[in-house]
C-alpha positions in Angstrom: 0.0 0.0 0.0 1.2 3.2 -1.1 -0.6 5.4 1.9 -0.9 5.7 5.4 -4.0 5.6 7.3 -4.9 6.3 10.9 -7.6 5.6 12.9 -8.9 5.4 16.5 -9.3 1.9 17.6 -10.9 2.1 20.8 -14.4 2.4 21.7 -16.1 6.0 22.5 -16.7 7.0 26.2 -14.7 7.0 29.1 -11.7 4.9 30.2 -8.3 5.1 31.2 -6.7 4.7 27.8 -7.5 5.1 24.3 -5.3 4.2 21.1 -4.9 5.9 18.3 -3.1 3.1 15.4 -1.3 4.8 12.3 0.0 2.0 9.0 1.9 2.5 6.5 4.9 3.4 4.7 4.8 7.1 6.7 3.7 5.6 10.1 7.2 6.4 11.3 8.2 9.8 10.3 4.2 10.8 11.6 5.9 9.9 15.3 8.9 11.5 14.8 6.9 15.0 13.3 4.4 14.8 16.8 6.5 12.8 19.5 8.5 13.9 21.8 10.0 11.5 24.4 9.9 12.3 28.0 13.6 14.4 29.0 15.2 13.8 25.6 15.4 15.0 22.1 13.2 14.1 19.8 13.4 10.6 18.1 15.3 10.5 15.0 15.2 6.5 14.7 12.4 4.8 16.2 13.3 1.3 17.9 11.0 -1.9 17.3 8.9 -2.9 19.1 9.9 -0.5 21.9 7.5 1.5 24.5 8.2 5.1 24.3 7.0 7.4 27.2 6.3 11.3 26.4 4.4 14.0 24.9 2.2 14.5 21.7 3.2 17.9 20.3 2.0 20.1 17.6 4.7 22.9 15.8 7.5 20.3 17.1 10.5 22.6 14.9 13.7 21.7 13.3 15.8 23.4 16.1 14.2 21.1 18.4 14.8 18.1 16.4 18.2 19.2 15.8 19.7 20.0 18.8 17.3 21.3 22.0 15.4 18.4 22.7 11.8 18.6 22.7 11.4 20.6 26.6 13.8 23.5 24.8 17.3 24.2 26.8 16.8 27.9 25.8 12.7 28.5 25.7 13.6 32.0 24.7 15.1 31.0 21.3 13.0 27.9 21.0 9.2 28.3 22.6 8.1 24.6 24.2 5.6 22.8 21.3 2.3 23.0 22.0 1.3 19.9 24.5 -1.4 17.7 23.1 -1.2 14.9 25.6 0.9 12.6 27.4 1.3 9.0 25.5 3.2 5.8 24.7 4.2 5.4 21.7 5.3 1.8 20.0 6.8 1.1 16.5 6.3 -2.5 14.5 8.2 -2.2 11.7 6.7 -4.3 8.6 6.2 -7.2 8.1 5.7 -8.0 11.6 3.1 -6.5 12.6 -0.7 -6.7 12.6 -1.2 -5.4 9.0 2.2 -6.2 7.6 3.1 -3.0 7.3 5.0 -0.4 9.4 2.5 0.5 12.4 2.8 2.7 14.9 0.2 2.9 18.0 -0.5 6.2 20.0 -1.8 5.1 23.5 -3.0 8.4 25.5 -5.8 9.5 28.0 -9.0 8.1 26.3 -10.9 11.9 26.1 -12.2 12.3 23.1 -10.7 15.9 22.7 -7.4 14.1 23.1 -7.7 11.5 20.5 -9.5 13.4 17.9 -6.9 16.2 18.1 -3.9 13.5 18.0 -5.8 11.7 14.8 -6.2 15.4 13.4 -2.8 15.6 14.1 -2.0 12.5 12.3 -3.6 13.3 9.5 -2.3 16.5 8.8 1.0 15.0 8.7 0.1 12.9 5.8 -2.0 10.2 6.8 -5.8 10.0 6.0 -8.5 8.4 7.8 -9.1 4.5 7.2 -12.0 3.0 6.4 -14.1 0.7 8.6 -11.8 -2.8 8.9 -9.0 -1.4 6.4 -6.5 -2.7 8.6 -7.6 -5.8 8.7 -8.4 -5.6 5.1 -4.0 -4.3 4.6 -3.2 -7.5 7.3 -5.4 -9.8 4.9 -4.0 -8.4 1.4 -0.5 -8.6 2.8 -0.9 -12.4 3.4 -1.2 -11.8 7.6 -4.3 -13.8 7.4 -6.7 -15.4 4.6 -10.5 -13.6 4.6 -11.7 -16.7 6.8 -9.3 -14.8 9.8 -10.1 -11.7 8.9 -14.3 -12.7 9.9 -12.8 -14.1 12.8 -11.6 -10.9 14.2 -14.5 -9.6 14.2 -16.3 -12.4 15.2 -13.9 -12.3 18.3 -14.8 -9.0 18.8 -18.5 -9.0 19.1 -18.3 -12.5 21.2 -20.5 -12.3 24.4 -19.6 -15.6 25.9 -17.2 -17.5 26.7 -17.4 -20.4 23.9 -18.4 -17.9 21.3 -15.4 -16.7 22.3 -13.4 -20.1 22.1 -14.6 -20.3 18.8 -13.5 -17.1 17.1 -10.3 -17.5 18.5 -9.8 -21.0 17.0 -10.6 -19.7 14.1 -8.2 -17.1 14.1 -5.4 -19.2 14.6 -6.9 -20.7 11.1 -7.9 -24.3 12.4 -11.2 -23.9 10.0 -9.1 -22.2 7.2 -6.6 -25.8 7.9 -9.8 -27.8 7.8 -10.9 -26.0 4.5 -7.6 -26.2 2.9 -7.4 -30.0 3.4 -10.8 -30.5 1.8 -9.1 -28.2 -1.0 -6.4 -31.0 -1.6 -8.5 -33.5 -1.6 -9.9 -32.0 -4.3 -6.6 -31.3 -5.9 -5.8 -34.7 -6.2 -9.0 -35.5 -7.9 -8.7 -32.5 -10.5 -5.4 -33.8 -11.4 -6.0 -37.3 -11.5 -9.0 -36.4 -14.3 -6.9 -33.9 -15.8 -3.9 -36.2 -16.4 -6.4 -38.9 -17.3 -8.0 -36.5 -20.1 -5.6 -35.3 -21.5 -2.8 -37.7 -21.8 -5.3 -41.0 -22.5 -2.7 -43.1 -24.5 -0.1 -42.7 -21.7 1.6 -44.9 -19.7 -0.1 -43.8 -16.4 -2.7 -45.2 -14.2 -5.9 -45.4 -14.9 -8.4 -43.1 -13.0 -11.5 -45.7 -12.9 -14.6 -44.5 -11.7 -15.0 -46.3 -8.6 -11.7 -44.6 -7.6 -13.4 -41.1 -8.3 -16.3 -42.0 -6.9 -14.4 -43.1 -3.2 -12.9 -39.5 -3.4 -15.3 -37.3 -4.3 -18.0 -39.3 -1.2 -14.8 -38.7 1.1 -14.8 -34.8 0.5 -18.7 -34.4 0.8 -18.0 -36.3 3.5 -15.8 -34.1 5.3 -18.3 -30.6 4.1 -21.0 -32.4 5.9 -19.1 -32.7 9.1 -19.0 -28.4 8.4 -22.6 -28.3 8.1 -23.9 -30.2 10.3 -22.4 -27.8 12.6 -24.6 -24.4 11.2 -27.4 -25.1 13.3 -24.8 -25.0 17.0 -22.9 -21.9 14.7 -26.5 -20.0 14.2 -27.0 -20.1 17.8 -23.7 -19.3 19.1 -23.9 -15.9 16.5 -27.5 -15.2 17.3 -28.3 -16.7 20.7 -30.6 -19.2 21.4 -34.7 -18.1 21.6 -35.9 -19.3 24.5 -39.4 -17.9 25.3 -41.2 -19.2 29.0 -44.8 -20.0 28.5 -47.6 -20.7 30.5 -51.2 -19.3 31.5 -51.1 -16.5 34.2 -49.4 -16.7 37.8 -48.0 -20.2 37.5 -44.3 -18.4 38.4 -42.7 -17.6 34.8 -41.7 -14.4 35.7 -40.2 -16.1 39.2 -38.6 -18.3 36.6 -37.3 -15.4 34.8 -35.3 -13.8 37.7 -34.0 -17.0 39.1 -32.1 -17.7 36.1 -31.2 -14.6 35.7 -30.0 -13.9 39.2 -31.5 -10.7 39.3 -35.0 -9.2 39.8 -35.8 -8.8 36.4 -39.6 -9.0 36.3 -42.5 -7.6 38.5 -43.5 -10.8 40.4 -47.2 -10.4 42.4 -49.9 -12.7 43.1 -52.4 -11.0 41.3 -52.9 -13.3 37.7 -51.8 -11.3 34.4 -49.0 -8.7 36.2 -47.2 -9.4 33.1 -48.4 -7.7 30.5 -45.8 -7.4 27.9 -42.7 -9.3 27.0 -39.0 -8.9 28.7 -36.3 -9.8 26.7 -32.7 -10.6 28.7 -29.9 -12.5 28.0 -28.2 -14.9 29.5 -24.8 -17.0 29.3 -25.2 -21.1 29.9 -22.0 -22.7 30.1 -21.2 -20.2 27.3 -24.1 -20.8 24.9 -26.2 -17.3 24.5 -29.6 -17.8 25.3 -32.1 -14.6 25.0 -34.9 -15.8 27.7 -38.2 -14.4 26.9 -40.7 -14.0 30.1 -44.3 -13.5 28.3 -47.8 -12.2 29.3 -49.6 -15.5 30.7 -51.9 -17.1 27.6 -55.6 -16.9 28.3 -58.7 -15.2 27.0 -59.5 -12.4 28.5 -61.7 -8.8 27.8 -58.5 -6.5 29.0 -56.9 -4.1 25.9 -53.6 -3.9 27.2 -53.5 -7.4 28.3 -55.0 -8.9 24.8 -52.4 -7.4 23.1 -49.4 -8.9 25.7 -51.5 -12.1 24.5 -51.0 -11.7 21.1 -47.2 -10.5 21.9 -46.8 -13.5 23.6 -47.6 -15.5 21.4 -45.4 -13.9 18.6 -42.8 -14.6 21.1 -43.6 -18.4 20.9 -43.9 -18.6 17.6 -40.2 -17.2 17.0 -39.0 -19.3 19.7 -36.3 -22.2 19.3 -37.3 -23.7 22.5 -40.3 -23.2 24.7 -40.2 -23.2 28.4 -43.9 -24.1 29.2 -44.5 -23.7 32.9 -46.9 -25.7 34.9 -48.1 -24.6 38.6 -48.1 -27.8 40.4 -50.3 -26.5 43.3 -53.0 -26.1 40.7 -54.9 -28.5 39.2 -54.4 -29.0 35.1 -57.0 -27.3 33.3 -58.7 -26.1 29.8 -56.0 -23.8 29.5 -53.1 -25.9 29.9 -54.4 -28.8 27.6 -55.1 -25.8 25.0 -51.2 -24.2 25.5 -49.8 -28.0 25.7 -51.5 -29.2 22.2 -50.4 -25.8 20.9 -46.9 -27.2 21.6 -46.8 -30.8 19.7 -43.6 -30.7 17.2 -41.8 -28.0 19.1 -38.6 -28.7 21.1 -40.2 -27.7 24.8 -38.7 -28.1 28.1 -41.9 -28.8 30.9 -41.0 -26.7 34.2 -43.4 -28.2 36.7 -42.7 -25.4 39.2 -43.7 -24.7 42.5 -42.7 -28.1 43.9 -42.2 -26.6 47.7 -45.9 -26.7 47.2 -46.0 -30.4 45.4 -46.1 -32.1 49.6 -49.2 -30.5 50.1 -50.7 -31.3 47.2 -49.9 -35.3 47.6 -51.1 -35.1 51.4 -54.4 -33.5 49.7 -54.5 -30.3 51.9 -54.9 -28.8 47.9 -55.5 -29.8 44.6 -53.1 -29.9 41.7 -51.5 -31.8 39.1 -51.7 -35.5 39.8 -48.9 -37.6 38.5 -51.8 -39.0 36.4 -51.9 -35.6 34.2 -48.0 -35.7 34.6 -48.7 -38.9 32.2 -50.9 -37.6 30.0 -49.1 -34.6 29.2 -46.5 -37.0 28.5 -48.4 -38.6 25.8 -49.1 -35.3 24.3 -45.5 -34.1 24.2 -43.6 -37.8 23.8 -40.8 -35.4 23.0 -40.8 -33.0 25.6 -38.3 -32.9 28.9 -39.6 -32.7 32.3 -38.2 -30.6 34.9 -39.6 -30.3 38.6 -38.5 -27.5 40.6 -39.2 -24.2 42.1 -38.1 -21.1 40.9 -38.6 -19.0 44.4 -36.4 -21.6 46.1 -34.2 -22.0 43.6 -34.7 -25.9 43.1 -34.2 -27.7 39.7 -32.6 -24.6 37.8 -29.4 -26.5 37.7 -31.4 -29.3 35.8 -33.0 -26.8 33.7 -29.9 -25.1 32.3 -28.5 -28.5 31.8 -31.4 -29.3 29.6 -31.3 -26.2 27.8 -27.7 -26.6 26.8 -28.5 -30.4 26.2 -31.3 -30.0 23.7 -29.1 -27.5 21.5 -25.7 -30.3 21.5 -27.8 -33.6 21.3 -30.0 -32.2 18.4 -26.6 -30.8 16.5 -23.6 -32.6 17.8 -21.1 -30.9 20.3 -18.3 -30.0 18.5 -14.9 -28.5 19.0 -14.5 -25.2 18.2 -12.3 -25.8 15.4 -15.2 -27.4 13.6 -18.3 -25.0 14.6 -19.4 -22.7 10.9 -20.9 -19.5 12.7 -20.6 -17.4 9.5 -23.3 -17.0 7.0 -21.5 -16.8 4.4 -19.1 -20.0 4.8 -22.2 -22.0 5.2 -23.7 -20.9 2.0 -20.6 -21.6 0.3 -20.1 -24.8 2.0 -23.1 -26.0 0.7 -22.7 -24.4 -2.9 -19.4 -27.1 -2.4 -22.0 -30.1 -1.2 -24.4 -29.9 -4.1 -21.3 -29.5 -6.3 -19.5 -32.8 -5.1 -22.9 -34.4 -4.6 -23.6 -33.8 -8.8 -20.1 -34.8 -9.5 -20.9 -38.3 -7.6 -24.3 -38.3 -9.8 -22.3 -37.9 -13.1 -19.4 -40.6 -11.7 -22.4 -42.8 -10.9 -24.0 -42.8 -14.7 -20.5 -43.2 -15.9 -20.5 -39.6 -17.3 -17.2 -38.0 -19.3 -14.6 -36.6 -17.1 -14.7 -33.6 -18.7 -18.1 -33.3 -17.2 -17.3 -34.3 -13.8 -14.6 -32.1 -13.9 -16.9 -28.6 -14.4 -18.6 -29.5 -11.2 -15.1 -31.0 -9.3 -14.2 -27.2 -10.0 -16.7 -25.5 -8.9 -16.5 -27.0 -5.6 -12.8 -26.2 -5.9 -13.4 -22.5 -6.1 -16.6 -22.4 -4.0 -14.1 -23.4 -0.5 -11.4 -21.2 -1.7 -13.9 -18.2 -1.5 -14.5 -18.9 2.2 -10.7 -18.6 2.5 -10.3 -15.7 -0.1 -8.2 -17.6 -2.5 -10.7 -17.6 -5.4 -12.4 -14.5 -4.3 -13.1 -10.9 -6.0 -12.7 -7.6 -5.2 -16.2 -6.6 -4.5 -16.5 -9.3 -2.3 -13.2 -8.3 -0.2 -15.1 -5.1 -0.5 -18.0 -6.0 1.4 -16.6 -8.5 3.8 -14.7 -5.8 5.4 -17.0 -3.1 5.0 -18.9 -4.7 8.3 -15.9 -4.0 10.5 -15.7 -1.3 13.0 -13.2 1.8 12.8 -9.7 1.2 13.6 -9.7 -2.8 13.2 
C-alpha cells in the first residue's frame, strides 16, 4: 500500500486509555513529526517494538529536532511545542506487525478531545483516515491472514460468551481455514487425477476408474458435511438461542425469569396477568447465549392492554427455538393448559413443573393440583418434551433446567470443537454451494458420465471453498466483507 492511514481503535466513552493506530509506509516519520519523548530529544530512529513514554506535540520545529530536545534548553530561542497529551508510543516495523506493514500505536488519556486532536494531528502529517476494517483488510492483502481470519476478528470481537469466544479464536489461529484447505487437496488430487487422465489417455499412467473417483469425491462431501452439520450449534452461538417461557397467568414464569437470571428482572405479584408485555434478557449457559423471553400468561380475557401482551406473547412463541412451558403444580391441570400444551406438539419444549415446595401439600391433599396421572398424560401429548420439577422461588431444579437447555441444542446438533463450529453465513452458503457440487459430480461418476463433465462440477467445488478462505475470491467481495468492520480494526 502506497498510503498511510490512521484511525482510532478504541471504543467511544470513558476509560483510562485510548489508542490511536497509524499503518503504512509514513507511520514512522508521523511519530517523529508529533513525539516527543519524556527528557530527551526528539526521536530520529524509532526502535521496534519499543514502548516510548512522552508528549504529543503540535509545531515540534527543526531546532528542536536538531539540537534542543523537545522541553527546549533555551525556551527563549526555541518556545516549548504546544502539548497535546501525554502517550506511549510503540513502533512495528513491517512485516511483523498486525497489517504487515509499518505500524505505529499512540496510547493516550482516552478523552475524546485528546484522541480526535492527535488523529487530526496525524492526518495533517500525511495520513488520511481508514476506512471501517481497512486494517484488517492491509493484514489480509498482505498475506497476515486469509479472509476466513479476517471474519474471525470480528467475530472475536463482538463474542458475548465465553465459547463464542473459544470459537473465534480458533478460528483465528486458522484451524477452519486448515480444515478448508485440506478439503481443497482432496480436491486437488482429484482434479489432477482427471486432468492427467483427459488429457494424456494413450499414456503410460494409471488409470483413474470411476470407482476410484467415486471413493474420493463421497470422502470430501464427507468431510463438508461434518462443516454443516455444525450451522445449526454456529447459528445459535452468533444469534443466541430463543428461548421464550410459556404458560397461563401466575403459574411463576416471571419467578422463573429472575431466578435464572440472578436478578430481579420481572414484576413478580400474586395477582394473575401482572405481566403484560414481553422482557427480553440474555443470559450465558456454560457459554451458549440464550435470549430468555418471560411472556404475558396465555388466556382469554376482555382487557386491551393485556389482549395485546397475549398476542405478543404469542409472537414470542412462535419465534421461539425452545419453549419453556411452565406448569403450577399446586394447581390442578385445566382447559388452558391442555389448550397451550396441544399448541406445543412438534416444538422442542422443556416442561418446568414449578412450584414443587408446594408439590407435599398437594400429595397429602390439603390442595388440589396436578396429579402424576396428568403428569402422564401430558406425556403422551408431548412424547418429545423434557420434564423438569422445581421451584423457581427456592431455587430448586434450575441447575437441571440449564442442563437441559444446553443439552437439547448439543444432542440435536452434535457438540463440536471449536475448530469445527461454521458461525458465518457466508461459509455455510458456500459450503453448501461445495455439497451440491461434489454431490452432482458423484451423480455424473455414478452414470459413468465423461470426465470432462465431472470435472466442471469438481471445480466449482474447488473455487466455492477457496472463496470462504479468499483464495478464489473478488474484489467486490473483499469489499464488502470488510465493510462490516468497525473503525480502527
Amino acid at each position: 500500500m502506497e498510503d498511510t492511514i490512521a484511525a482510532i481503535s478504541t471504543p467511544q466513552g470513558e476509560g483510562g486509555i485510548g489508542v490511536i493506530r497509524i499503518s503504512g509506509p509514513g507511520a514512522s516519520d508521523i511519530i517523529k513529526e508529533i513525539f516527543c519523548p519524556a527528557g530527551g530529544k526528539a526521536i530520529r530512529e524509532l526502535l521496534p517494538r519499543h514502548m516510548y513514554f512522552g508528549r504529543i506535540t503540535d509545531n515540534l520545529t527543526e531546532a528542536h529536532k536538531a539540537d534542543n530536545g523537545c522541553g527546549g534548553t533555551d525556551p527563549a530561542k526555541h518556545p516549548l511545542p504546544a502539548l497535546i497529551d501525554e502517550a506511549m508510543v510503540c513502533y512495528f516495523p513491517e512485516p511483523k506487525s498486525y497489517t504487515g506493514e509499518d505500524v505505529a500505536e499512540i496510547q493516550c488519556h482516552s478523552s475524546s478531545v485528546s484522541l480526535r486532536k492527535i488523529l487530526s494531528l496525524v492526518i495533517s502529517k500525511g495520513a488520511r483516515l481508514a476506512e471501517p476494517g481497512e486494517f484488517t483488510k492491509r493484514a489480509f492483502l498482505n498475506g497476515r491472514l486469509d479472509l476466513s481470519q479476517a471474519e474471525a476478528v470480528m467475530d472475536l470481537i463482538k463474542a458475548r460468551t465465553d465459547k463464542t469466544y473459544e470459537v473465534a479464536l480458533d478460528q483465528l489461529e486458522g484451524s477452519f481455514s486448515r480444515g478448508i484447505r485440506a478439503i481443497r487437496a482432496d480436491l486437488t488430487d482429484i482434479l489432477v487425477d482427471m486432468a492427467v487422465n483427459i488429457d494424456y489417455p494413450d499414456e503410460d499412467i494409471e488409470e483413474l476408474t470411476y470407482e476410484k473417483l467415486e471413493t474420493g469425491l463421497r470422502a470430501a462431501a464427507g468431510k463438508i458435511d461434518r462443516y454443516l452439520a455444525t450451522c445449526g450449534t454456529g447459528k445459535i452461538l452468533r444469534e443466541g438461542l430463543k428461548v421464550s417461557i410459556i404458560g397461563k397467568p401466575n403459574v411463576g414464569k416471571s419467578s422463573l425469569l429472575n431466578a435464572l437470571l440472578r436478578e430481579e428482572r420481572a414484576i413478580v405479584t400474586e395477582i394473575a396477568g401482572t405481566t403484560r408485555d414481553t422482557i427480553e434478557e440474555t443470559l450465558s449457559i456454560d457459554g451458549l447465549p440464550v435470549i430468555l423471553t418471560d411472556t404475558a400468561g396465555i388466556r382469554d380475557t376482555d382487557n386491551v392492554i393485556e389482549k395485546i401482551g397475549v398476542e405478543r406473547s404469542k409472537d414470542a412463541f412462535n419465534h421461539a427455538d425452545l419453549v419453556i412451558f411452565t406448569l403450577d403444580l399446586s394447581r390442578p391441570l385445566d382447559e388452558e393448559d391442555l389448550d397451550i400444551a396441544e399448541k406445543l406438539r412438534g416444538r422442542k419444549v422443556i416442561v418446568f413443573l414449578n412450584k414443587e415446595d408446594m408439590a407435599e401439600a398437594v400429595r397429602r391433599g390439603e390442595m388440589q393440583g396436578i396429579t402424576q396421572e396428568n403428569i402422564a398424560g401430558l406425556k403422551e401429548l408431548l412424547p418429545d418434551a423434557v420434564f423438569v420439577e422445581g421451584s423457581a422461588r427456592e431455587d430448586r431444579g434450575l441447575a437441571e433446567l440449564r442442563d437441559c437447555i444446553k443439552n437439547i441444542v448439543y444432542t440435536d446438533r452434535g457438540e463440536s470443537q471449536s475448530a469445527d463450529i461454521v458461525t458465518n453465513v457466508r461459509h455455510e452458503k458456500l459450503l453448501r454451494d461445495a455439497k451440491d457440487s461434489v454431490t452432482d459430480a458423484v451423480a455424473l461418476t455414478e452414470s459413468r458420465q465423461p470426465l470432462e463433465l465431472i470435472e466442471i462440477d469438481v471445480n466449482t467445488a474447488y473455487v466455492s471453498l477457496g472463496t470462504i478462505i479468499g483464495e478464489e475470491t473478488e474484489g467486490d467481495i473483499i469489499d464488502e466483507v470488510f465493510r462490516r468492520f468497525c473503525l480502527g480494526k
